[in-house]
C-alpha positions as CSV (number, residue, x, y, z in Angstrom):
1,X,-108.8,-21.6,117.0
2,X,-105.1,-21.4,116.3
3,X,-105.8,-18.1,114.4
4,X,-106.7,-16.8,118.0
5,X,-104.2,-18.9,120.1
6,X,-101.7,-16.7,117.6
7,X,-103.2,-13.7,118.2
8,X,-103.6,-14.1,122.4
9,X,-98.9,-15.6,121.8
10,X,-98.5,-12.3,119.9
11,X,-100.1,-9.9,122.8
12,X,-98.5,-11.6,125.2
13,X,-95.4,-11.2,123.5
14,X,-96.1,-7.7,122.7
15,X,-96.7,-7.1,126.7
16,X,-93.5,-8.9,127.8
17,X,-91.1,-7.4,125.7
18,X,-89.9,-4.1,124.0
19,X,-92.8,-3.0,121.8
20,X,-91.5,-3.4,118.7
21,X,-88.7,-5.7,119.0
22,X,-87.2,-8.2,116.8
23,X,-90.6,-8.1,114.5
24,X,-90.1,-10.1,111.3
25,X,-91.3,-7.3,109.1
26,X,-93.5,-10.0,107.6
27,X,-96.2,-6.7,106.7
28,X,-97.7,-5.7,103.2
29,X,-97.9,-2.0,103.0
30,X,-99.5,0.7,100.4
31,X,-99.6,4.5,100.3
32,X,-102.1,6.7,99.3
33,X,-101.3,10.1,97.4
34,X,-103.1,13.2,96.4
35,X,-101.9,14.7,93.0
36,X,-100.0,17.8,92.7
37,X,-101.2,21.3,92.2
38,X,-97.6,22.9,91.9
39,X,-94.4,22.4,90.3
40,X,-93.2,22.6,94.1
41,X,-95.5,20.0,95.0
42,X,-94.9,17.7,92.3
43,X,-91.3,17.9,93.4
44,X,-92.1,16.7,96.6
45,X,-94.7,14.1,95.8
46,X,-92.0,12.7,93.3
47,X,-89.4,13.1,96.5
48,X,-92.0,11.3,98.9
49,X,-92.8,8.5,96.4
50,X,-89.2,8.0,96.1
51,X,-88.4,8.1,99.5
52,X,-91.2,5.1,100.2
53,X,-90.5,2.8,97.1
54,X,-87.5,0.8,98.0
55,X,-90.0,-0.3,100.8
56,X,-91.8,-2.5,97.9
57,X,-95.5,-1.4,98.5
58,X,-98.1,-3.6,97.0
59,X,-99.6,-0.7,95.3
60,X,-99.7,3.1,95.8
61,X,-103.2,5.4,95.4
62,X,-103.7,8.6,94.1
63,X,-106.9,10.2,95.1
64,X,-109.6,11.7,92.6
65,X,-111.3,15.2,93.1
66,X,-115.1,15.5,93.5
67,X,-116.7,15.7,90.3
68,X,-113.3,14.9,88.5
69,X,-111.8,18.1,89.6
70,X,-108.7,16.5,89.5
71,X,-108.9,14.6,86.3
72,X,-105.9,15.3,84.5
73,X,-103.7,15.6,87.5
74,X,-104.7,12.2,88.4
75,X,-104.3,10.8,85.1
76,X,-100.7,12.2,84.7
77,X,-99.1,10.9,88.3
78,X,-100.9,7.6,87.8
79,X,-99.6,7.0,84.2
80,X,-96.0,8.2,85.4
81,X,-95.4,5.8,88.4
82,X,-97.1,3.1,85.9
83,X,-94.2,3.9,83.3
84,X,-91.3,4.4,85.5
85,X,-91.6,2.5,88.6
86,X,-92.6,-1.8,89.4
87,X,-94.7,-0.4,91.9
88,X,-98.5,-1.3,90.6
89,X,-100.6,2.3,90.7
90,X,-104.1,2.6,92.2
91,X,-106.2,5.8,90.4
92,X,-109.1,7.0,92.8
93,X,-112.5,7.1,90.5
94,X,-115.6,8.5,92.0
95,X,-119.6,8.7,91.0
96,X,-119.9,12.6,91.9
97,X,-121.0,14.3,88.9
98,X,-120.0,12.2,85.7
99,X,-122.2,10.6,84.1
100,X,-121.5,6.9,83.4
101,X,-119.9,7.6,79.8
102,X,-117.7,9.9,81.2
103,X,-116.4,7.3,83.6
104,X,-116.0,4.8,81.4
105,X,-113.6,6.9,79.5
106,X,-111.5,7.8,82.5
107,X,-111.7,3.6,83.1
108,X,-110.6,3.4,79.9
109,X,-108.0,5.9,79.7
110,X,-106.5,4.5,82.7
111,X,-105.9,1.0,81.6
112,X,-104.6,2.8,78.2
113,X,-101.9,3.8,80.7
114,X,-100.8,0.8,81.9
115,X,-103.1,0.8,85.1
116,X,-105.3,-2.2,86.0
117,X,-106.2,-1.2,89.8
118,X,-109.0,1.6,90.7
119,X,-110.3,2.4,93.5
120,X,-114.0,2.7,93.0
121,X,-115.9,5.0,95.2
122,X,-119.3,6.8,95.7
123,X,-117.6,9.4,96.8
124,X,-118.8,13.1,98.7
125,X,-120.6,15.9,96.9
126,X,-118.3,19.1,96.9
127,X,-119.1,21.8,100.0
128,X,-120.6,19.2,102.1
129,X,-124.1,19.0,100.0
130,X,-126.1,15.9,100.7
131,X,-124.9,13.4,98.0
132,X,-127.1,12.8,95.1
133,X,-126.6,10.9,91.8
134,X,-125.6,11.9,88.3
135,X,-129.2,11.4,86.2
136,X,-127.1,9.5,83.6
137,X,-123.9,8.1,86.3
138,X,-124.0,5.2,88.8
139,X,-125.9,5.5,91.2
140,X,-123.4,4.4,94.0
141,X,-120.1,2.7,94.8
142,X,-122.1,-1.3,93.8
143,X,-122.7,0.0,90.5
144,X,-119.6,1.3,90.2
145,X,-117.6,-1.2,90.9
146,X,-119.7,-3.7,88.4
147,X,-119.4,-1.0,85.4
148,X,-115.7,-0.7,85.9
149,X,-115.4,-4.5,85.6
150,X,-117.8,-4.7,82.2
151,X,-115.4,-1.7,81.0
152,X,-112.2,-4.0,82.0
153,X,-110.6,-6.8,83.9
154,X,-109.4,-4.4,86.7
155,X,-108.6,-5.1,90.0
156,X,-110.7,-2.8,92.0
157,X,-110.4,-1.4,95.9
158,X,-113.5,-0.3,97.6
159,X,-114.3,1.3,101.0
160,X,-115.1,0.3,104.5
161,X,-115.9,2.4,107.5
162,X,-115.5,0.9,111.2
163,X,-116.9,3.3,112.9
164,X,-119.7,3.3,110.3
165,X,-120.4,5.8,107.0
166,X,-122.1,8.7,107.9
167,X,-125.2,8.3,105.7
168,X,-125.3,4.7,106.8
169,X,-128.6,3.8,108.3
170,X,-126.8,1.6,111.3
171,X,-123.6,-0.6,110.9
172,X,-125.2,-3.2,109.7
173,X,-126.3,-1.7,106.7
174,X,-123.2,-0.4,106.1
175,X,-121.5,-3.8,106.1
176,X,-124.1,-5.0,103.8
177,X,-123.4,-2.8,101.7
178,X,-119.5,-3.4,102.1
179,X,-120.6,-7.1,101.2
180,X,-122.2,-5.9,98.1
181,X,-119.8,-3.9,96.7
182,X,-117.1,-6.8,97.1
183,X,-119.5,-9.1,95.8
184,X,-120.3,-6.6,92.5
185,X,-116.2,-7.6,91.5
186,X,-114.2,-5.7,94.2
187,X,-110.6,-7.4,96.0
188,X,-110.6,-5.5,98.8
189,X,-111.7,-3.0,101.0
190,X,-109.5,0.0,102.6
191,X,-110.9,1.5,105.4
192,X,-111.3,5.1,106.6
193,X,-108.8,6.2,109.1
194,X,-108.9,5.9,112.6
195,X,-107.8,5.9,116.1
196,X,-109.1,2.9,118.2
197,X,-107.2,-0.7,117.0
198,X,-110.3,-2.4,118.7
199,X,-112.7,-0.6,116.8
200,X,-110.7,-1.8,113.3
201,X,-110.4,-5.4,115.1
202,X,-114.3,-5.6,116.3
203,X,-115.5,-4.5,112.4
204,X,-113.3,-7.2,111.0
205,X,-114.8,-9.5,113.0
206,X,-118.0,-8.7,112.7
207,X,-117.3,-8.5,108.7
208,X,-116.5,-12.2,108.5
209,X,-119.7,-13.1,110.5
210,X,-121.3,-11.1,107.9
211,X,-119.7,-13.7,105.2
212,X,-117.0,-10.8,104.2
213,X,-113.9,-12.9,103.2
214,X,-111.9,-10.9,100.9
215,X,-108.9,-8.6,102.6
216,X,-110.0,-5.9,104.8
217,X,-107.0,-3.3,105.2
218,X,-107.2,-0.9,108.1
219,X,-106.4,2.6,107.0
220,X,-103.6,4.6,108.6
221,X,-103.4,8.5,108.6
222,X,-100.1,9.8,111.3
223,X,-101.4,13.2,112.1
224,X,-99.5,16.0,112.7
225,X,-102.2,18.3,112.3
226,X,-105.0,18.2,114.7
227,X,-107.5,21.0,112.8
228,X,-107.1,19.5,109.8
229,X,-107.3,15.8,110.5
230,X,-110.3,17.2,112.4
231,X,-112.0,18.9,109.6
232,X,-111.3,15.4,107.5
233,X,-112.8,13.2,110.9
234,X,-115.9,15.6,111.3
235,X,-116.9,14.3,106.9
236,X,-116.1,10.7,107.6
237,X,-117.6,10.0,110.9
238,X,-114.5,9.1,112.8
239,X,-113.7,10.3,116.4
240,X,-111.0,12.0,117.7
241,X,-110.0,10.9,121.1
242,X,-109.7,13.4,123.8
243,X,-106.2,11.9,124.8
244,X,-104.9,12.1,121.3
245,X,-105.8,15.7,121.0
246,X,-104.5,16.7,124.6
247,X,-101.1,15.2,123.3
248,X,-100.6,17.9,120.9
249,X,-101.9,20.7,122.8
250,X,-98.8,23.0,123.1
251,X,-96.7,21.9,120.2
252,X,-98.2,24.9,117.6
253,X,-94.4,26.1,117.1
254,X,-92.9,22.9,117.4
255,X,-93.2,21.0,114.4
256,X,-90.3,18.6,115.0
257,X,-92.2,17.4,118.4
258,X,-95.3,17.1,116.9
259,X,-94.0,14.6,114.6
260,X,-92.3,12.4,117.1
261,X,-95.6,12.7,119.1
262,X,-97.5,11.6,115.8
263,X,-95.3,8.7,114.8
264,X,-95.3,7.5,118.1
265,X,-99.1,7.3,118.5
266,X,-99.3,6.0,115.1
267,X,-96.9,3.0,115.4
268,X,-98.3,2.4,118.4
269,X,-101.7,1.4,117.1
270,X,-100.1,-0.5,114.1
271,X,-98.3,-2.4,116.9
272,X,-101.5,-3.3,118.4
273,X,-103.2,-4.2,115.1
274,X,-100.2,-6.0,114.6
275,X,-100.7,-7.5,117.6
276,X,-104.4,-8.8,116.7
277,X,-103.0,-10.6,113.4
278,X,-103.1,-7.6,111.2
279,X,-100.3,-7.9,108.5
280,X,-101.0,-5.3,105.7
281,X,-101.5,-1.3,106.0
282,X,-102.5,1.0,104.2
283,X,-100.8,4.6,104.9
284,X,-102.4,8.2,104.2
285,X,-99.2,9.9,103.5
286,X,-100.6,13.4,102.9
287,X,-97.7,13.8,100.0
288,X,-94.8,13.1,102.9
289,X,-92.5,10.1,103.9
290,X,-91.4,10.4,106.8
291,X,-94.3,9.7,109.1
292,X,-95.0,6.4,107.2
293,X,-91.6,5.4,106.7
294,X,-90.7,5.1,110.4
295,X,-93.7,3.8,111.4
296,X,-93.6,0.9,108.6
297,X,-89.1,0.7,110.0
298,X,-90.5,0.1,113.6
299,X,-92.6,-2.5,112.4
300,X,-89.8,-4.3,111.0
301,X,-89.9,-3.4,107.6
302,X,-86.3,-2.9,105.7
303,X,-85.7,-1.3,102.2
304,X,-85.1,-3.9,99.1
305,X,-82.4,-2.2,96.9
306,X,-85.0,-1.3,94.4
307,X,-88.6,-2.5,94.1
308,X,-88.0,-3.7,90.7
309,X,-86.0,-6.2,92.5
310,X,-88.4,-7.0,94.8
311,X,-91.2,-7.2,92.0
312,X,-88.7,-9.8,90.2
């Protein structure tokens, strides 16, 4: 009851006065990054990450390719932040076509490295093909998650869909399975991006009345890029609103508007998450800063002097 008594003084508040005014910046954040395939893009993940770390994340991700595609690329940004920055790394490790063996020795390679946080998922079959099983691999993202903890102690992140995974057979299935995949050894679940706060704020209420009680972090992917967010949307399941997409009609050639337009509906929803008690957020950066970092600035957030500081 005082939970919701919180929540109903912080919309209230939210209504009454400047939108994000005088927040505490009492958030938790994380970003998520894809590895480099470039010398110029290793510059500017290396820029981005940078840019972001004085903002003392809890962790940052780094996403794995299907079928370990990305392997070594992975391996080498992972073990880098690990040896040169506080900030705890998360490596991305998938069931697509490994066999269990092979994982293992990615798991184990990892915490070689210095890195004791995976995130564990089943993950999609490359060119869209319905997803089957290695012969020899886990079978899915439970099984996953309990091998990685027989390999070692890791702290593992796993998935969560609110507007339900596409192969799911209804949503209830699909938060049972969320259940069992936090109940195999996982901390927490990240969600899949989307759009609606209430549809983040109805799954995680429906969650707990499924006995979920382990952190449930929404998601949070700024677009700036309408086709491709909508190429992404169309393989998870999530919807595009009509209003969100009529908001960037027109800014093709304007690339400095379509930020501003993207940040803004972006800090928006955290505002409104924020709003319904939400206090941690995890941010798809796409390999650049400045998206996240105002968004995580309007919510109150301020730069530490260095996150070594704030890990002391």
């Amino acid at each position: 009851m005082t939970s919701n008594l919180n929540s109903l003084a912080e919309a209230r508040r939210a209504a009454a006065s400047p939108l994000f005014a005088n927040l505490d910046g009492d958030i938790g954040v994380s970003f998520e990054f894809f590895p480099p395939k470039t010398e110029k893009m290793e510059a500017q993940l290396w820029d981005t990450f940078r840019t972001l770390e004085p903002l003392a994340p809890r962790f940052v991700s780094v996403t794995y390719g299907a079928g370990g595609s990305t392997r070594e690329r992975t391996h080498a940004t992972v073990a880098r932040i690990a040896a040169e920055s506080a900030v705890p790394p998360a490596a991305h490790l998938t069931c697509v076509e490994a066999s269990r063996a092979e994982i293992n020795e990615v798991a184990e390679a990892y915490w070689e490295a210095g890195v004791r946080h995976i995130v564990a998922l089943r993950g999609d079959v490359p060119g869209g093909a319905p997803y089957s099983a290695h012969p020899e691999g886990y079978a899915n993202a439970v099984e996953l998650v309990a091998g990685l903890k027989a390999v070692a102690p890791f702290e593992i992140s796993v998935a969560a869909y609110p507007e339900t995974h596409p192969d799911a057979d209804c949503p209830q299935a699909d938060l049972d399975n969320l259940k069992r995949k936090l109940d195999a050894g996982a901390t927490r679940a990240i969600t899949q991006f989307f759009f609606s706060p209430d549809s983040f704020l109805r799954f995680r209420d429906k969650a707990a009345a499924s006995g979920i009680d382990a952190p449930i972090i929404p998601g949070i992917l700024p677009v700036s890029n309408v086709s491709q967010t909508r190429r992404i949307a169309d393989m998870c399941g999530t919807a595009i609103p009509a209003w969100m997409v009529s908001l960037f009609d027109g800014l093709d050639d304007h690339p400095a508007a379509r930020q501003l337009v993207a940040a803004t509906i972006a800090a928006e929803m955290c505002r409104r998450l924020y709003a319904g008690g939400v206090r941690d957020f995890h941010f798809y950066t796409l390999n650049r800063a400045e998206l996240s970092y105002a968004i995580c600035h309007l919510l109150g957030l301020r730069p530490v002097s260095s996150a070594k500081d704030q890990a002391a």
